[in-house]
C-alpha positions as a Markdown table, in Angstrom:
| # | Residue | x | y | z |
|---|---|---|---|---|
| 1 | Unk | 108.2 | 120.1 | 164.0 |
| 2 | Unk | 109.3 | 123.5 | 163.2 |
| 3 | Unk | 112.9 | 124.2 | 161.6 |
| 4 | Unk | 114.6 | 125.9 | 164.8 |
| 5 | Unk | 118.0 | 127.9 | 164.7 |
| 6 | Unk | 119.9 | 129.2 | 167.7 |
| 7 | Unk | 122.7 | 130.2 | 169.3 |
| 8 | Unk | 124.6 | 127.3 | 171.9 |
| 9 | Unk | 127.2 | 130.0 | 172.6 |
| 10 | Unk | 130.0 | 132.0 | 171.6 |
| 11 | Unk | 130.6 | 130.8 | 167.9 |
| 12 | Unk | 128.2 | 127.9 | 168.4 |
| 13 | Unk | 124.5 | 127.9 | 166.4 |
| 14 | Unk | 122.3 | 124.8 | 166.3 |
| 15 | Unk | 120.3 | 124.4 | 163.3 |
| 16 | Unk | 117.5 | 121.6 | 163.7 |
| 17 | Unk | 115.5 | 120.7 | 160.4 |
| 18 | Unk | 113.9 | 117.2 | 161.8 |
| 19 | Unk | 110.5 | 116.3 | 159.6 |
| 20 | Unk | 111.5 | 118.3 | 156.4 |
| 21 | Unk | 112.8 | 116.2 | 153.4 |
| 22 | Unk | 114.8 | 118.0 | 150.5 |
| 23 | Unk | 115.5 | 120.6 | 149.5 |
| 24 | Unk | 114.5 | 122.3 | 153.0 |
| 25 | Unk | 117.2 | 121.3 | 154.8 |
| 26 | Unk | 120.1 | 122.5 | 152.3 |
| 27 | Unk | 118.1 | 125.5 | 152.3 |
| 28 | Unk | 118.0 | 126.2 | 155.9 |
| 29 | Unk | 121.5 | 125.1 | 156.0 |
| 30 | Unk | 122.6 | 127.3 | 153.9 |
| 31 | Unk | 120.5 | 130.2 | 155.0 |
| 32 | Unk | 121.7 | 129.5 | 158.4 |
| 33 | Unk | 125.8 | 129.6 | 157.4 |
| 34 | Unk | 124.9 | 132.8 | 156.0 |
| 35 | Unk | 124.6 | 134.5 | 159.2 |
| 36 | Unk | 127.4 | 133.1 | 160.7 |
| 37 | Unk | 131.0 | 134.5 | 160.6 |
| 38 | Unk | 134.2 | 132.7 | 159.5 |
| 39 | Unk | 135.2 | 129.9 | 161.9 |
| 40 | Unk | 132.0 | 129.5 | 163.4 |
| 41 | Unk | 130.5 | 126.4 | 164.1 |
| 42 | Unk | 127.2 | 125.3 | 162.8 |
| 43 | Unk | 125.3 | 122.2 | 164.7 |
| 44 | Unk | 122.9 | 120.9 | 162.4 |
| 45 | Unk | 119.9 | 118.2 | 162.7 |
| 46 | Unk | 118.7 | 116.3 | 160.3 |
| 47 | Unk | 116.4 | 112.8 | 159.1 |
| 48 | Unk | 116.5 | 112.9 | 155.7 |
| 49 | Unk | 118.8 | 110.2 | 154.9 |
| 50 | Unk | 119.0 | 112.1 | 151.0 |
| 51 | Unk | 120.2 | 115.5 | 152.0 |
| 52 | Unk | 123.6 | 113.9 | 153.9 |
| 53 | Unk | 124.8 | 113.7 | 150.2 |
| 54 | Unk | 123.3 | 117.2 | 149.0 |
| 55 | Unk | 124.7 | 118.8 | 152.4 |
| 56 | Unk | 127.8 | 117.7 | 151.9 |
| 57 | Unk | 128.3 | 118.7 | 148.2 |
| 58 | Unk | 127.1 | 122.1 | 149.2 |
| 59 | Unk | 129.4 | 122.4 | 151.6 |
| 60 | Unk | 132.7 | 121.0 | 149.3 |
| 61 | Unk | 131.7 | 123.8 | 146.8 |
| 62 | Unk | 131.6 | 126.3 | 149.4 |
| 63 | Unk | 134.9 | 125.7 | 151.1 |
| 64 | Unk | 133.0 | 125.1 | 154.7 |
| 65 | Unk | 134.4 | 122.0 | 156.4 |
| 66 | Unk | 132.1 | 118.9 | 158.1 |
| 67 | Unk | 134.2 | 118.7 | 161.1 |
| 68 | Unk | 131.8 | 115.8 | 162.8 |
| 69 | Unk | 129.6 | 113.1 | 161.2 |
| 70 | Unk | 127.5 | 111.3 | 163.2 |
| 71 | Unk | 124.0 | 109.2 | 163.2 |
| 72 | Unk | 122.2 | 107.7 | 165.8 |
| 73 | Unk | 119.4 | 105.6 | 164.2 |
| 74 | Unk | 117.5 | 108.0 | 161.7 |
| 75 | Unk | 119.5 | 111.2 | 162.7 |
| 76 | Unk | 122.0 | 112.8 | 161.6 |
| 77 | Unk | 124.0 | 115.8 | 163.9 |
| 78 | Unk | 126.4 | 116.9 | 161.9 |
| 79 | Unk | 129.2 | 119.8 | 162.8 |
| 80 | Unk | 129.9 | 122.5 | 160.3 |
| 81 | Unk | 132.9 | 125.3 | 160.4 |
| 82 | Unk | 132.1 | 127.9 | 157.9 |
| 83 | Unk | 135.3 | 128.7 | 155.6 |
| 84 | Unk | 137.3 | 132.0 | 156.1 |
């Protein structure tokens, strides 16, 4: 499956990196935050059990808050609000 980005709505984007192990999805997530502005909202998708802990150091470091953790069998769908 093919990493897909888009926007949900105003201040929403959905980031879906299914079927890539690390360090893809830090990438894309990071890539992704990048073209967001302060205060928006990043919904990202991921199965790779190892980049929960990579994704969430990346984010400490950066300020940006996980505002919603959740997992539903191999998934994770995680909500992200970039820092101001």
């Amino acid at each position: 499956m093919a990493m897909k980005f888009e926007k949900k709505s105003d201040g929403v984007y959905f980031l879906d990196c299914q079927g890539y192990v690390c360090p893809h999805p830090q990438i894309y997530t990071k890539k992704a935050l990048e073209k967001l502005q302060p205060g928006d909202v990043l919904e990202l998708m991921f199965d790779n059990a190892s980049s929960s802990e990579t994704i969430s150091a990346m984010m400490d470091a950066a300020g940006n808050e996980i505002v919603e953790r959740k997992q539903e069998g191999g998934k994770f769908l995680w909500k992200i609000k970039k820092a101001a």
